[in-house]
C-alpha atoms as a printed R data frame, in Angstrom:
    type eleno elety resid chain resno       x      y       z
1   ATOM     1    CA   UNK     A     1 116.637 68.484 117.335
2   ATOM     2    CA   UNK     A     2 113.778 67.118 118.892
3   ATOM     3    CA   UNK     A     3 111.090 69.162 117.013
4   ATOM     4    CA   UNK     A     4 111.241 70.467 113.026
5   ATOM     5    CA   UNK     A     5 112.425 73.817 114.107
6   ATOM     6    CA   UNK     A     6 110.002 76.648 111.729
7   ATOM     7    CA   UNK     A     7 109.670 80.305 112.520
8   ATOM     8    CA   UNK     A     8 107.449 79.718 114.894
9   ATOM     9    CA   UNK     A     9 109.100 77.415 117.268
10  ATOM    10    CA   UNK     A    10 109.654 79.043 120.747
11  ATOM    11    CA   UNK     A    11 112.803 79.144 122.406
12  ATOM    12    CA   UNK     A    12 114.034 77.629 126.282
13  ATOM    13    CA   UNK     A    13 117.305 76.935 128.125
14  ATOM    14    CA   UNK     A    14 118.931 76.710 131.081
15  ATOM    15    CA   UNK     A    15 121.721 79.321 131.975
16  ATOM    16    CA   UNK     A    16 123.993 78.208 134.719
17  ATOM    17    CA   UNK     A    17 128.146 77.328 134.674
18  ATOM    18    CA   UNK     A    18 129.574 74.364 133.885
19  ATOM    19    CA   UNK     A    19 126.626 73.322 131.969
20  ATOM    20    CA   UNK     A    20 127.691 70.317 129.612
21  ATOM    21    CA   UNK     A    21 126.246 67.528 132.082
22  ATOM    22    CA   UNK     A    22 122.665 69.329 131.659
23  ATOM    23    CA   UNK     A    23 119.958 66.308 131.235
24  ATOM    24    CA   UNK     A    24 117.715 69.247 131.162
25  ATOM    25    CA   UNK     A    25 117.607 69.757 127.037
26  ATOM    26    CA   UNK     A    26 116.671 66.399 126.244
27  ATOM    27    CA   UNK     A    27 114.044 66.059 129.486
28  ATOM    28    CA   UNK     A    28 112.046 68.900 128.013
29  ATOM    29    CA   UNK     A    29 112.885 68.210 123.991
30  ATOM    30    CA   UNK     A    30 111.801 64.698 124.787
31  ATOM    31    CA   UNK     A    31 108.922 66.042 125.936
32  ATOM    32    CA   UNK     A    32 107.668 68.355 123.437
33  ATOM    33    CA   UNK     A    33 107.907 66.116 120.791
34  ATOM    34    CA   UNK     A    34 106.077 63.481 122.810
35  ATOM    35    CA   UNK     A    35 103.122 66.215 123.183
36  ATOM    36    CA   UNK     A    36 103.571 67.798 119.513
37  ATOM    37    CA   UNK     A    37 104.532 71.232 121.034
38  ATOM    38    CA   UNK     A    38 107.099 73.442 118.932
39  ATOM    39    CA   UNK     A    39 109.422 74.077 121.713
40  ATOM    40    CA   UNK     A    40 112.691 73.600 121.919
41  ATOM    41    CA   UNK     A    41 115.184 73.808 124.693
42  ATOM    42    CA   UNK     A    42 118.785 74.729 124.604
43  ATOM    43    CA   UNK     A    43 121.936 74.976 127.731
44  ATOM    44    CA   UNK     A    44 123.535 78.201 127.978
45  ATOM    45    CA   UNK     A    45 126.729 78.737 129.457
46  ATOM    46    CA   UNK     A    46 126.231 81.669 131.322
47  ATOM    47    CA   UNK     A    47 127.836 82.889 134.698
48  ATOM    48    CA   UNK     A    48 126.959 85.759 137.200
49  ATOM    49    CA   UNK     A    49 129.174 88.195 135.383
50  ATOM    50    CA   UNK     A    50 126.686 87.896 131.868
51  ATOM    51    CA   UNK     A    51 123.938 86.972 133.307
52  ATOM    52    CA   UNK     A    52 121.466 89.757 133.550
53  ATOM    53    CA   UNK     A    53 123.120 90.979 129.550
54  ATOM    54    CA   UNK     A    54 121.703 86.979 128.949
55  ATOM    55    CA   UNK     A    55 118.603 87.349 130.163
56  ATOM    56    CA   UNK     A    56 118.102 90.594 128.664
57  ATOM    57    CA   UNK     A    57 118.890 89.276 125.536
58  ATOM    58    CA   UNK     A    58 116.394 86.222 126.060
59  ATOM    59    CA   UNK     A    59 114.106 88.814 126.911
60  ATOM    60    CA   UNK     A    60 114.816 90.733 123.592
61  ATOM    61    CA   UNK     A    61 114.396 87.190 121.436
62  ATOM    62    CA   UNK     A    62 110.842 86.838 122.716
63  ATOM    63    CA   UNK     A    63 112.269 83.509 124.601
64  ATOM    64    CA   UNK     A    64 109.226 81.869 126.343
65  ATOM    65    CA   UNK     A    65 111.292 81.484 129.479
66  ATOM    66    CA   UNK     A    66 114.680 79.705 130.921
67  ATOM    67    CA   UNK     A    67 115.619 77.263 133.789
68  ATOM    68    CA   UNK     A    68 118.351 79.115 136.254
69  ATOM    69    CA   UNK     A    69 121.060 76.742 137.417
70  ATOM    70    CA   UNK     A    70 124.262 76.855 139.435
71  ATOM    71    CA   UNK     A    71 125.601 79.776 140.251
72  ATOM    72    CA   UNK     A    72 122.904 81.923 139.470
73  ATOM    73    CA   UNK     A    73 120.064 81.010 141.241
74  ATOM    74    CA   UNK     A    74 120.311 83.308 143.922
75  ATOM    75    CA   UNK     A    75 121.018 86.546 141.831
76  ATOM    76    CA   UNK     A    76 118.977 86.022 139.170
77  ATOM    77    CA   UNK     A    77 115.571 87.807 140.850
78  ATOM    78    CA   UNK     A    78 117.514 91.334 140.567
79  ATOM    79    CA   UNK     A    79 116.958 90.949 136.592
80  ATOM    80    CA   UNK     A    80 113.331 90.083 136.962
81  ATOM    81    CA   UNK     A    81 109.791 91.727 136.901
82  ATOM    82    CA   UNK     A    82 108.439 89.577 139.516
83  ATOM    83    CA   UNK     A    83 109.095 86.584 141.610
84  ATOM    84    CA   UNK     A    84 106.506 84.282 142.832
85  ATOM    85    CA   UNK     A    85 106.350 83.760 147.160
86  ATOM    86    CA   UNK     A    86 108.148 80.708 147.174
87  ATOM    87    CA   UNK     A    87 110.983 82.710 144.928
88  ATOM    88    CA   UNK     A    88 111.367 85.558 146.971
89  ATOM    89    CA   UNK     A    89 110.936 84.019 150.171
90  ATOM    90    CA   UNK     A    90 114.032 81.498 149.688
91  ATOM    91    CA   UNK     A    91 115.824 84.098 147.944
92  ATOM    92    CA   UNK     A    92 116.180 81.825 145.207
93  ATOM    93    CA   UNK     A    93 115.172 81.053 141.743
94  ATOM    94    CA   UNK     A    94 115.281 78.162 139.092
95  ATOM    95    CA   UNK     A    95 112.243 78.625 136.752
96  ATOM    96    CA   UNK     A    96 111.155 82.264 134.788
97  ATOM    97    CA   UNK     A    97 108.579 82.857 132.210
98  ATOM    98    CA   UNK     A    98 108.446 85.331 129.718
99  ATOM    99    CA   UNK     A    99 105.144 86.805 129.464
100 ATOM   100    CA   UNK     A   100 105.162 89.663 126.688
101 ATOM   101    CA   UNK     A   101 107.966 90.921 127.770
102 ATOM   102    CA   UNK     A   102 107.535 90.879 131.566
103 ATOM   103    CA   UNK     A   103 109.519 88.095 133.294
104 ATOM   104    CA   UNK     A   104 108.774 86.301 136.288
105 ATOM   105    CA   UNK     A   105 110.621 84.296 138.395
106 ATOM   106    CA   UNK     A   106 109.635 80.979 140.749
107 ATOM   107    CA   UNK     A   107 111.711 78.507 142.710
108 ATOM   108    CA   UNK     A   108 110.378 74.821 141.528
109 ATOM   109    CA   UNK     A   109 113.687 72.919 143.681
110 ATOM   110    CA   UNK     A   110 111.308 72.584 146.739
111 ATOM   111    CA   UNK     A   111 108.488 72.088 144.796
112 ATOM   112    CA   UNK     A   112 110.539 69.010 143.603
113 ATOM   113    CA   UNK     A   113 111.773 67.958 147.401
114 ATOM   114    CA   UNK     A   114 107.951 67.877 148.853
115 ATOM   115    CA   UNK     A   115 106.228 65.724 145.824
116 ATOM   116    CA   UNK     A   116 109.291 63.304 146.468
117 ATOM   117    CA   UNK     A   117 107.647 63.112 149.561
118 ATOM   118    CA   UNK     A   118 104.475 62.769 148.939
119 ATOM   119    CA   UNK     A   119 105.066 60.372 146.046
120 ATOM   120    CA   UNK     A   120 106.346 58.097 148.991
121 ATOM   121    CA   UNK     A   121 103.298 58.116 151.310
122 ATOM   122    CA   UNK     A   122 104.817 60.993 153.348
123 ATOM   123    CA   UNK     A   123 101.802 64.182 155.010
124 ATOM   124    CA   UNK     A   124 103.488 67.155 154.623
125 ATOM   125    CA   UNK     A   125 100.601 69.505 155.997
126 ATOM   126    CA   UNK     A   126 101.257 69.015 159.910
127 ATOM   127    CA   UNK     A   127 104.541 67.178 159.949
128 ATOM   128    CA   UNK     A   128 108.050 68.100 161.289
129 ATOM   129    CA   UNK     A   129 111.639 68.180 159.555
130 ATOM   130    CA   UNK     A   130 115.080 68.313 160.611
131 ATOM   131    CA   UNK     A   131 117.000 69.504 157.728
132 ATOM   132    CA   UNK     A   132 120.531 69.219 157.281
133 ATOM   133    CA   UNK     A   133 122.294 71.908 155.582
134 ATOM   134    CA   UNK     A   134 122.036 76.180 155.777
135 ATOM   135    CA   UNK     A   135 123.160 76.265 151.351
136 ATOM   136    CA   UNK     A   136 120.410 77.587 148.396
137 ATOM   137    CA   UNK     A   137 119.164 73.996 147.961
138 ATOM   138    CA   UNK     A   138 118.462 74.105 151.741
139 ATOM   139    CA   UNK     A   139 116.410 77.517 151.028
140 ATOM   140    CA   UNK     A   140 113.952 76.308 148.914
141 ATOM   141    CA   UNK     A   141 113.128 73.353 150.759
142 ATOM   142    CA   UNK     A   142 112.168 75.133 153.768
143 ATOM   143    CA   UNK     A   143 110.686 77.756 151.623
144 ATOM   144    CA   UNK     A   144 108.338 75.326 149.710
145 ATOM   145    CA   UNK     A   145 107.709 72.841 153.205
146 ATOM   146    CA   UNK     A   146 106.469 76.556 155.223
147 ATOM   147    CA   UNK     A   147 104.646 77.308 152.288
148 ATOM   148    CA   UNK     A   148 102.897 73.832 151.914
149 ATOM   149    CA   UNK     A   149 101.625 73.529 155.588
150 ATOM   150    CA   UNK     A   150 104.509 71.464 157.284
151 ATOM   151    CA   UNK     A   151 104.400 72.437 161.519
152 ATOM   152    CA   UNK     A   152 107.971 72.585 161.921
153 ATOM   153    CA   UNK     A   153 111.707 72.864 161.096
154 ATOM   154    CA   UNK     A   154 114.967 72.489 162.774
155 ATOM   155    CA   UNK     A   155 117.568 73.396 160.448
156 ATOM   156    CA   UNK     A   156 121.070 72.284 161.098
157 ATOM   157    CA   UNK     A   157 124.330 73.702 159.354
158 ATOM   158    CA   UNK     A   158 127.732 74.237 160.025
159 ATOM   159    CA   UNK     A   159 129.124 77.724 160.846
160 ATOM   160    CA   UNK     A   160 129.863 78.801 157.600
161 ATOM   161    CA   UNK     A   161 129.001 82.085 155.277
162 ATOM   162    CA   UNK     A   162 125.488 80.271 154.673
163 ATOM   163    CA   UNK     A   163 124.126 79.795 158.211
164 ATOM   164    CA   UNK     A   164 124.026 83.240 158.336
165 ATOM   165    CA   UNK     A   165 121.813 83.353 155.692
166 ATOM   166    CA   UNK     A   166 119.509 80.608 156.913
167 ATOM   167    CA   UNK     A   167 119.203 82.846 159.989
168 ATOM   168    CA   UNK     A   168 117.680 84.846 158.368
169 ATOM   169    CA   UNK     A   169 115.228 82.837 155.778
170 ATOM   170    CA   UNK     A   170 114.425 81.530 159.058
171 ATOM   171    CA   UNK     A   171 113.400 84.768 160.202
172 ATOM   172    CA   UNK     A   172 111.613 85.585 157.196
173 ATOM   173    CA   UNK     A   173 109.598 82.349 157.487
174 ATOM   174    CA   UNK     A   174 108.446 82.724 160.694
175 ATOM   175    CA   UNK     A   175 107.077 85.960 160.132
176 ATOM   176    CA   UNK     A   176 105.029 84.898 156.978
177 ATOM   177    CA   UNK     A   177 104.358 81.776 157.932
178 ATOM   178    CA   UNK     A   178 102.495 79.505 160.374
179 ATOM   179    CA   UNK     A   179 105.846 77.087 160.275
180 ATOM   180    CA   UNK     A   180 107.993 77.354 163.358
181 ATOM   181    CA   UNK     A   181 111.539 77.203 161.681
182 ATOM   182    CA   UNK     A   182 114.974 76.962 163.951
183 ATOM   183    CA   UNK     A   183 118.747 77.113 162.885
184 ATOM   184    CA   UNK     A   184 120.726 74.991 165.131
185 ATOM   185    CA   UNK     A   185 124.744 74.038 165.088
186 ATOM   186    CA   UNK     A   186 125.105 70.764 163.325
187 ATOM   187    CA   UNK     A   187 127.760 70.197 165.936
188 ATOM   188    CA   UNK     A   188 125.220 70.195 168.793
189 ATOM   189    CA   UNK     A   189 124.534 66.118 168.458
190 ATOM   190    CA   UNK     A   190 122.359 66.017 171.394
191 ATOM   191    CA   UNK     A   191 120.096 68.600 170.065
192 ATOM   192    CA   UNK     A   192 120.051 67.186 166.692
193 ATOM   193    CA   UNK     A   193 119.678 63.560 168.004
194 ATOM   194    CA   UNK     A   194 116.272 65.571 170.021
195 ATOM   195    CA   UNK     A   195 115.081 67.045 166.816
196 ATOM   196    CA   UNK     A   196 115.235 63.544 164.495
197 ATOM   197    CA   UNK     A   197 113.690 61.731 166.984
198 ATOM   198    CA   UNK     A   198 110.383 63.842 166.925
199 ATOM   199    CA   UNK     A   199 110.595 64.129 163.201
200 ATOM   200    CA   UNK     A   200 108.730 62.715 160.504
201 ATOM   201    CA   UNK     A   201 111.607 64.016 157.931
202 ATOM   202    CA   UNK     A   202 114.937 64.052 157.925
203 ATOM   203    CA   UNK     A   203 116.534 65.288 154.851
204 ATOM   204    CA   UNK     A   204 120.551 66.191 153.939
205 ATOM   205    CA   UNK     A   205 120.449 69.248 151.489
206 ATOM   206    CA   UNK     A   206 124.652 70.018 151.152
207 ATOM   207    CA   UNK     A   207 126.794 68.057 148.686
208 ATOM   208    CA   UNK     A   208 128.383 65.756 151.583
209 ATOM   209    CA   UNK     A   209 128.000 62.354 149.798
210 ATOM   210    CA   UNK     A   210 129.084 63.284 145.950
211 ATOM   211    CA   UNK     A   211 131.802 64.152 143.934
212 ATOM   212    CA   UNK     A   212 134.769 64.522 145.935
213 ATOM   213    CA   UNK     A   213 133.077 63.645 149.539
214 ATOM   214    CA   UNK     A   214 131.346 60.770 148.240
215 ATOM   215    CA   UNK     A   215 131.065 57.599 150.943
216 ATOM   216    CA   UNK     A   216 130.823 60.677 153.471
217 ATOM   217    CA   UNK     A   217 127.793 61.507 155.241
218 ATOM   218    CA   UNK     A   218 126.534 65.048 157.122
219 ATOM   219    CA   UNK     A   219 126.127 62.395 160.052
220 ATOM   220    CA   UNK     A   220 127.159 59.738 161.270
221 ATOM   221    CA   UNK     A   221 125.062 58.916 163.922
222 ATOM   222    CA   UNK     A   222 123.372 55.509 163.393
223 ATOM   223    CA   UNK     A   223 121.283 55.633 166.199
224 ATOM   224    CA   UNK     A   224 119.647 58.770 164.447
225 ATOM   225    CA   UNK     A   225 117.807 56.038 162.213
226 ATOM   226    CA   UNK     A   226 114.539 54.281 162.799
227 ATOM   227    CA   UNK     A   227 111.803 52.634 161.138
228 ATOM   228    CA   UNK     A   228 108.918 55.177 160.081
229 ATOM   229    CA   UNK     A   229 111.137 57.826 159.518
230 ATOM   230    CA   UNK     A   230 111.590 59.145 155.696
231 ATOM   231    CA   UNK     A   231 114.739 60.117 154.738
232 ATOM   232    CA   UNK     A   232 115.819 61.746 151.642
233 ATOM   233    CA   UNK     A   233 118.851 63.117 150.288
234 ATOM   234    CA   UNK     A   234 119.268 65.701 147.646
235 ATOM   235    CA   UNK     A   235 121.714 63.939 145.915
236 ATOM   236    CA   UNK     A   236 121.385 61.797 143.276
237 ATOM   237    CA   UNK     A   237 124.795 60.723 141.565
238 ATOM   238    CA   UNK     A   238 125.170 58.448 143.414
239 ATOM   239    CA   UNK     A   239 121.902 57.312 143.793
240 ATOM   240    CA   UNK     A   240 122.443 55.722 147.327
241 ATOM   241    CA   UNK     A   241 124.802 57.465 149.094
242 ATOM   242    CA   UNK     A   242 126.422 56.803 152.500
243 ATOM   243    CA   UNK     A   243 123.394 58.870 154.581
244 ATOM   244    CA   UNK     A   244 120.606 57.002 152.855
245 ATOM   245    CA   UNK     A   245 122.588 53.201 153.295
246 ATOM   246    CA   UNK     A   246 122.574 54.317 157.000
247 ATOM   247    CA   UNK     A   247 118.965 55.278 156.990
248 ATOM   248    CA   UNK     A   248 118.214 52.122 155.255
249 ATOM   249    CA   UNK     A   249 119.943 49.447 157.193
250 ATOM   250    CA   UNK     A   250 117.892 51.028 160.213
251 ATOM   251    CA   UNK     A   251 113.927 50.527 158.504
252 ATOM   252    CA   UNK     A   252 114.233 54.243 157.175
253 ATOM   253    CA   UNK     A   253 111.968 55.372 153.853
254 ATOM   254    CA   UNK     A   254 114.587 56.526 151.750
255 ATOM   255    CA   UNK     A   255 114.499 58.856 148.730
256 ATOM   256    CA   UNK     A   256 117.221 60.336 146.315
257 ATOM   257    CA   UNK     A   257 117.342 63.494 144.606
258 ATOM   258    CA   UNK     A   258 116.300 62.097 141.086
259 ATOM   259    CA   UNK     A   259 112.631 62.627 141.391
260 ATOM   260    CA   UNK     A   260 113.205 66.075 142.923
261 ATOM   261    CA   UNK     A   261 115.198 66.605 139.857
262 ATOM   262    CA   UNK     A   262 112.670 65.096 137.586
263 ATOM   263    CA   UNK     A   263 109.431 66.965 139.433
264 ATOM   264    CA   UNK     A   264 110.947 70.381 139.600
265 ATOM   265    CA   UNK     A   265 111.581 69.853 135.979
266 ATOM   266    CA   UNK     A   266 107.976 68.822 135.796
267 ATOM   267    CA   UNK     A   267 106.921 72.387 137.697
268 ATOM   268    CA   UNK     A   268 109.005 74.336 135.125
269 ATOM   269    CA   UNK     A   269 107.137 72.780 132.120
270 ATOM   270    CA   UNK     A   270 103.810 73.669 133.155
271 ATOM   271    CA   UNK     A   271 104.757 76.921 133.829
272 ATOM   272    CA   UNK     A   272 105.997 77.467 130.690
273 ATOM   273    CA   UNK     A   273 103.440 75.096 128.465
274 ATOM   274    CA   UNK     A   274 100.298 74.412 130.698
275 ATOM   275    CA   UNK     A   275 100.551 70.896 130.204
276 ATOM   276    CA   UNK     A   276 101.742 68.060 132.248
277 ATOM   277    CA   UNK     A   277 105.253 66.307 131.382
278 ATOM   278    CA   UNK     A   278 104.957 63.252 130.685
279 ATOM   279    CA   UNK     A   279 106.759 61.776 133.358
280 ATOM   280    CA   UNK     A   280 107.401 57.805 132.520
281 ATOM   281    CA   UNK     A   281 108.463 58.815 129.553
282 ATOM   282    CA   UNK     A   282 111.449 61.421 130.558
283 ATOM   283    CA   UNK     A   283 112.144 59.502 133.818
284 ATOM   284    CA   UNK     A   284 114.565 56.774 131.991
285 ATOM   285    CA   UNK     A   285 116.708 60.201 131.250
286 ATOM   286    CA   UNK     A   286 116.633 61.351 134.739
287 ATOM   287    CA   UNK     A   287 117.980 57.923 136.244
288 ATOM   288    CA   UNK     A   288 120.709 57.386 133.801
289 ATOM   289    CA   UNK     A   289 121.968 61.091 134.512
């Protein structure tokens, strides 16, 4: 434990499924005993058939609040109270606090995505992105970009069950929004090849570079690349993949997913605390996850 746990110690966790490769308990316990708080944070696994009896019964135990991972992101608002504009806007969320009972909901992922960003010299207010990828990850990107002031979007997927569905954030953003948002056919390589090339982003948000695809890329397009553009890629195991060694070789700004993994986590905690993780010392955990 990373705390003396006493009666008064207040409980977190994550509930998502698989969940032994969670980093997430000892980011936040390494935290709270860095900053003397009597937290302490546990992984749950939990799927969409117990979740909402789960959160109920965090809700019950006076839990100060719980991280929402894989698959339950996007059904976990239905059990809430509330759910901030970023959450219900991407239809997604990763971060809920308990207050007295009444539980709220927020999506920190593209919270995570944008101070990647900006933690590499990138404007967000005013800028354009071409996004690849239609999935929940994809969601809260836009979500959080619209949100945050960025100009414009062209959103590229494949014709699968999710492009539907960024149809319609799409739709959604635009009409609450001063972001002009677009869902284009990943196929269409003209078009795309048009959209990168008046970008100031370009970003992969699907899985096409780990696990089983990994040395794969959503493009292969060299020619996409060029100097001043940042790129970034959700992914961060591994931490270059074949899309960012591309972008590279060609003068790109590249980024990996670890800082979006270690700033959302950084969202969540002040949420829950009101005080600021202390982020050299939990980023060591992040980059050997």
């Amino acid at each position: 434990m990373s705390v003396d746990v006493t009666a008064k110690t207040k409980l977190l966790g994550v509930l998502g499924t698989p969940i032994e490769h969670s980093s997430s308990p000892k980011i936040h316990n390494t935290a709270f005993e860095a900053l003397g708080l009597d937290y302490e944070y546990l992984a749950f696994d939990v799927g969409p058939e117990t979740l909402g009896q789960a959160i109920e019964g965090l809700r019950a135990l006076g839990a100060r609040g719980f991280s929402v991972t894989m698959p339950n992101k996007q059904i976990a608002a239905q059990y809430l109270d509330e759910v901030s504009k970023e959450g219900r806007l991407s239809g997604s969320v990763n971060c809920v606090l308990n207050e007295d009972g009444r539980l709220k909901g927020y999506n920190t992922d593209g919270y995570g995505f944008m101070e990647t960003l900006r933690s590499n010299g990138v404007t967000i207010e005013g800028a354009k992105m071409t996004l690849i990828g239609t999935g929940g990850a994809s969601a809260a990107i836009c979500t959080q970009a619209a949100v945050d002031g960025m100009r414009e979007i062209a959103l590229f997927g494949i014709k699968d069950p999710t492009f539907e569905s960024g149809r319609r954030l799409a739709e959604r953003l635009n009409e609450s929004t001063e972001c002009k948002v677009e869902v284009l056919e990943l196929s269409d390589e003209e078009l795309l090849r048009k959209h990168v090339a008046q970008s100031d982003v370009l970003g992969n948000a699907t899985p096409v570079g780990m696990g089983k695809m990994e040395g794969k890329s959503p493009v292969n397009d060299t020619s996409l690349f060029r100097p001043g553009l940042a790129v970034m890629d959700v992914i961060y195991n591994p931490r270059k993949t074949r899309f960012l060694e591309m972008a590279e070789q060609n003068g790109c700004t590249i980024m990996n997913g670890q800082n979006m993994l270690l700033f959302q986590g950084a969202k969540s905690f002040h949420i829950w605390t009101g005080r600021k993780m202390p982020l050299e010392l939990v980023r060591p955990i992040v980059e050997g996850h």
